[in-house]
C-alpha positions as CSV (number, residue, x, y, z in Angstrom):
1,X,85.4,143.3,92.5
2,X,85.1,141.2,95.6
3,X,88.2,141.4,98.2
4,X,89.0,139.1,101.2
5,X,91.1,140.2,103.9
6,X,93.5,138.4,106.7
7,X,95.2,140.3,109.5
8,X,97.9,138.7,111.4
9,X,97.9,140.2,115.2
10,X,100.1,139.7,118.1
11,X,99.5,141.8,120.6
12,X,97.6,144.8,118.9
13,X,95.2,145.8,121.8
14,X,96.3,149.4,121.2
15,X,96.1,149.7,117.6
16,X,93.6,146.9,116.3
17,X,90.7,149.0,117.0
18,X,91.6,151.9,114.6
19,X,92.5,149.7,111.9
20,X,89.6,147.6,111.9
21,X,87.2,150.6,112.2
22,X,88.7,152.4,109.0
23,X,88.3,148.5,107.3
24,X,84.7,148.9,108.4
25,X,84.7,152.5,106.8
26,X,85.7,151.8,103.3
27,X,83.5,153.1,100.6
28,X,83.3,149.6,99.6
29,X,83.7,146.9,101.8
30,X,85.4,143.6,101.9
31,X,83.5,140.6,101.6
32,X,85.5,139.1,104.4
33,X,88.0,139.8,107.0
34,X,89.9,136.7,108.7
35,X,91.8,138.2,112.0
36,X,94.4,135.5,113.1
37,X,95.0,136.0,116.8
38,X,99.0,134.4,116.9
39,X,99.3,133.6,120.8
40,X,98.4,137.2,121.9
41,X,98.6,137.8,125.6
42,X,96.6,141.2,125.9
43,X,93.2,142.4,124.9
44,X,93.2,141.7,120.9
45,X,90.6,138.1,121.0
46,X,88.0,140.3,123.3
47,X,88.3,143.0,121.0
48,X,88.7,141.3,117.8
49,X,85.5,139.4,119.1
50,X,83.5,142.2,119.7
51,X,84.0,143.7,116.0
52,X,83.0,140.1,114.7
53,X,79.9,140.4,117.0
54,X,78.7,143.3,115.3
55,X,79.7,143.0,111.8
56,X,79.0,139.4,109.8
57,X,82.0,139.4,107.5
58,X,84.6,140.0,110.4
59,X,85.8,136.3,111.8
60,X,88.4,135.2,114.1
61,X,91.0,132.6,114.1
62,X,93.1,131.5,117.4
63,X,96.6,130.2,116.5
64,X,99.2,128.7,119.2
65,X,102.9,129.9,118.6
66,X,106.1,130.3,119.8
67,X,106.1,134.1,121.6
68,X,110.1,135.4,119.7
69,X,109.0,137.5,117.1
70,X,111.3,137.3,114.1
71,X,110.3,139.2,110.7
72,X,108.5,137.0,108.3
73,X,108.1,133.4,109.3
74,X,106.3,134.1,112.6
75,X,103.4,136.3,110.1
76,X,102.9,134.6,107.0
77,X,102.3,131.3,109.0
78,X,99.8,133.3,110.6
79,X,98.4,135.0,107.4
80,X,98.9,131.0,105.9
81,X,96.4,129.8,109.0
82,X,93.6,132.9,108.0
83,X,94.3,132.2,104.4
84,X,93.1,128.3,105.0
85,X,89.5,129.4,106.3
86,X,88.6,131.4,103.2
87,X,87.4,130.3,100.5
88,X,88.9,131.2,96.4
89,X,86.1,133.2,95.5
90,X,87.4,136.5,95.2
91,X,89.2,139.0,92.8
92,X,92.4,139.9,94.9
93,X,93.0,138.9,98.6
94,X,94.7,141.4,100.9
95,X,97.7,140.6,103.8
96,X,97.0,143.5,106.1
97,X,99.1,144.7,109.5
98,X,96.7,145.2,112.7
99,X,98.6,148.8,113.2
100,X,97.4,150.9,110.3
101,X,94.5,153.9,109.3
102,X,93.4,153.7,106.0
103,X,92.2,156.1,104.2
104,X,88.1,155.3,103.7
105,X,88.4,155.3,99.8
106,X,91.2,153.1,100.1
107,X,89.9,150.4,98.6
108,X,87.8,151.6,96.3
109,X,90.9,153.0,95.0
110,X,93.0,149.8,94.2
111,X,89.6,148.5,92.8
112,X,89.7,151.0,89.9
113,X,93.5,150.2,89.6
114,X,93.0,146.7,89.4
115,X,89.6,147.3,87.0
116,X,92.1,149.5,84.9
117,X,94.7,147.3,83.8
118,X,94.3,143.3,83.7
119,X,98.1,142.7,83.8
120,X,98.2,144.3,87.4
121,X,99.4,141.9,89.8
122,X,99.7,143.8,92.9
123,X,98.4,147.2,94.8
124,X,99.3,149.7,97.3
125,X,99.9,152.8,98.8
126,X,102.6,154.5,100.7
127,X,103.3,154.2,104.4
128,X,103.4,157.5,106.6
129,X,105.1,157.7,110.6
130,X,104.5,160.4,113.4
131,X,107.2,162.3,114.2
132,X,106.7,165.5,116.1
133,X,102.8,166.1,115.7
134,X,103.7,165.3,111.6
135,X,102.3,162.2,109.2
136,X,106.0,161.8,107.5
137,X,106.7,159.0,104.8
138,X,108.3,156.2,106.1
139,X,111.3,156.0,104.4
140,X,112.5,152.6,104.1
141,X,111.7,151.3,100.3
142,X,111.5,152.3,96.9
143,X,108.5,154.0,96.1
144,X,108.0,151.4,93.4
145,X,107.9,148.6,96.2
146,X,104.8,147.8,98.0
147,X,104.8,147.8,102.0
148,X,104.4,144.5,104.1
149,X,101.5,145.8,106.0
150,X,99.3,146.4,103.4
151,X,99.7,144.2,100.3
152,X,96.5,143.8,97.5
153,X,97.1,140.3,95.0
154,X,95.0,139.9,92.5
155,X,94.0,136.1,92.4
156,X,95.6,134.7,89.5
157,X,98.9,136.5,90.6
158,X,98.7,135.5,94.4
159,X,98.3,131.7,92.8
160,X,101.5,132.2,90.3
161,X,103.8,133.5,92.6
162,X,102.8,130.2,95.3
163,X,101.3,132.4,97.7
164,X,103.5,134.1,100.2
165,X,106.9,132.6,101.5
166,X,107.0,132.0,105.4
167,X,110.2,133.4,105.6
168,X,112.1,137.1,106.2
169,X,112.3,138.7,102.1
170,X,108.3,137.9,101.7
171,X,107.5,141.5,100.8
172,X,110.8,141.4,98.2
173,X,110.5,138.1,96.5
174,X,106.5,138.1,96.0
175,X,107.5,141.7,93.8
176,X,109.9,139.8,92.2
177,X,108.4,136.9,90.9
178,X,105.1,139.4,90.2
179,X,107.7,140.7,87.1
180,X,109.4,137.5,86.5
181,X,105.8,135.9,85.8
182,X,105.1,139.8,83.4
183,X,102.6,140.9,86.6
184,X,102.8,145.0,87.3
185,X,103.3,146.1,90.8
186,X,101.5,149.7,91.1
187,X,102.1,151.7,93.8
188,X,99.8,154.7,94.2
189,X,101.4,158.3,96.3
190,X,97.7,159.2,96.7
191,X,97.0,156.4,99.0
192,X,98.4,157.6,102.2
193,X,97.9,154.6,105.2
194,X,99.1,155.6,108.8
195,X,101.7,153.0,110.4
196,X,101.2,153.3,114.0
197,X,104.1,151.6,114.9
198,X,107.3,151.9,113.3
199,X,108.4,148.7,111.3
200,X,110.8,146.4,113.2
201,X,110.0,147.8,116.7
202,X,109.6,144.3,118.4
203,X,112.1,142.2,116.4
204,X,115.0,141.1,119.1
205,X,118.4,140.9,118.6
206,X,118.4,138.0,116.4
207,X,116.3,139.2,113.8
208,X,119.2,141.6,113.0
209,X,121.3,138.9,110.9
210,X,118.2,137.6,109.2
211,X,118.1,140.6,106.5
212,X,121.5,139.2,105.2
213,X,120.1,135.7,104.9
214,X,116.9,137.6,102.9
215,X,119.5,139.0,100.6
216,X,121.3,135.4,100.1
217,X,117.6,133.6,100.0
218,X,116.3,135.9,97.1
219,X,119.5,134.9,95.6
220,X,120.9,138.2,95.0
221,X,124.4,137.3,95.5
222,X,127.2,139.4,97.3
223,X,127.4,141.9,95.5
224,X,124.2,143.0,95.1
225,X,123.5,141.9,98.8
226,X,126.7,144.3,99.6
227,X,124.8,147.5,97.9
228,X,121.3,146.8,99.3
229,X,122.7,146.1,102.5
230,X,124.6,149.7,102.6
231,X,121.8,151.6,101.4
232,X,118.8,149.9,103.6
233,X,121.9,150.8,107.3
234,X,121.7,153.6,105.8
235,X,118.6,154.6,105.2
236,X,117.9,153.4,109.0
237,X,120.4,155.7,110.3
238,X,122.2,152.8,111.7
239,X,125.6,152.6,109.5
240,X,127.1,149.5,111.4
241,X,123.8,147.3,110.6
242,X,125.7,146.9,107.2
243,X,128.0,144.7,109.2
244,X,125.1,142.6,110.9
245,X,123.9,141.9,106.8
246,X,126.7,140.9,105.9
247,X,126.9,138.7,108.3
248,X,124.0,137.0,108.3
249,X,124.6,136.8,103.9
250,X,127.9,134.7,104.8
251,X,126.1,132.6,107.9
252,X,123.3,131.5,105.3
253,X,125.6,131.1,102.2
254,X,127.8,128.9,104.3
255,X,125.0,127.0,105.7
256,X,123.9,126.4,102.2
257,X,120.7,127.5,103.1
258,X,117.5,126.8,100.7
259,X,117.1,129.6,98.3
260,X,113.2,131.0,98.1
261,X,113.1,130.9,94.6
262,X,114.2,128.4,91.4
263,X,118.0,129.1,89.6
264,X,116.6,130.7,86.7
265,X,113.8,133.2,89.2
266,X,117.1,134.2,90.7
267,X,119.0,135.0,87.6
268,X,116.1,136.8,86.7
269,X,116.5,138.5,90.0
270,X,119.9,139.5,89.9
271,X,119.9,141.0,86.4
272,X,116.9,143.1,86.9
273,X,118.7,144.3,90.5
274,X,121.3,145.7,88.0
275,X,119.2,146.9,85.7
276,X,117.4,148.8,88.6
277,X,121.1,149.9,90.2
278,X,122.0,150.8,86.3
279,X,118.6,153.4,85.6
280,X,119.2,155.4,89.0
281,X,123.2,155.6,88.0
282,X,122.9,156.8,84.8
């Protein structure tokens, strides 16, 4: 199976280096890797550069935007501008983070899950953090949900779902409409990828309301919105970040805000939220 991959980067000089040398590792390779450079200020180009010097299926793309750094927007316009140089000849394409170690038979791995099953949509593995000399899983999802920083579409599932949305709940809805189109999402416990820099470490202050208006724009409504909202401050050890969600639910619901998916994807949405809330109640 043939596997393109684009890496959004903003300012990776520390990290890009060990993620692109474990992409260069993998027991099988990608046939191409599009690195977007989005307005970085540090070393990334020369060093992105220098890997595309030496190896033929490594390219880089400059892109000019604005320097705030708000969750989702900001990096799917950037994976959008990598995703525009590639051509569609390819099994599944690959949205990966420039601040990650993969494993070297990572790939091969989601291969033979996506070889094994033709009604897989998506692929991945599991996140892991340092804290105190330890790899530790970083907590922050269901282990049936994919990360961000490392999401595998097969083609005709990438197409069904419209791509990825520029907008904060990417990594939620694009799991969503997966099942509301009968796509599996397979996470695998094996695959064990290295984050080098914990999620949400440069988002400013804004960015704190925009996880409420994910809620409202995957059309969850409140009270679903209320529970994920609890359980994700909670989960970050930051109880009053319930408030900020809550917040930013009521800011976009009152600005009638555009919803990310079609009335009927977001009653789909909302009654399998309850079924989900439902199986881990009873």
């Amino acid at each position: 199976m043939k596997y393109y991959i684009v890496i959004p980067t903003y300012n990776e000089e520390k990290f890009i280096t060990l993620t692109l040398q474990t992409l260069v590792e993998q027991t099988v390779l990608p046939k191409k890797i599009v690195v977007v450079n989005d307005n970085s200020t540090d070393k990334t180009e020369e060093i992105v550069s220098a890997f595309a010097k030496n190896y033929s299926f490594i390219s880089l793309v400059n892109k000019t935007s604005e320097a705030i750094h708000l969750p989702g927007s900001k990096v799917i316009q950037a994976f959008q501008k990598g995703l525009e140089t590639l051509d569609d000849n390819y099994d599944f394409i690959v949205k990966v983070d420039a601040d990650l170690i993969f494993p070297n038979n990572y790939f091969e791995t989601i291969i033979s899950h996506f070889k094994s099953d033709s009604t897989i949509g998506m692929v991945g593995g599991f996140a892991y953090i340092e804290k105190n000399g330890n790899w530790i899983l970083e907590n922050l999802t269901d282990k049936d949900h994919i990360r961000g920083a490392f999401k595998a579409y097969r083609k005709e599932c990438f197409q069904q779902i419209g791509g990825l949305k520029p907008a904060m709940g990417w990594d939620t809805v694009d799991e969503l409409l997966c099942k509301f189109y009968n796509w599996k999402v397979v996470t695998d416990e094996m695959l064990k990828v290295k984050h080098l820099k914990p999620t949400g470490s440069n988002y400013n202050k804004t960015a704190r309301y925009k996880q409420g208006e994910a809620f409202y724009s995957l059309g969850y409504g409140f009270f679903i919105t209320s529970i994920a909202s609890l359980k994700l401050a909670m989960r970050k050890g930051k109880p009053l970040l319930f408030l900020d969600y809550i917040n930013g639910f009521w800011k976009a619901k009152s600005a009638k805000e555009p919803l990310l998916v079609t009335a009927e994807q977001a009653k789909f949405i909302r009654n399998y939220r309850w079924k989900k809330m439902k199986e881990k109640l009873f």
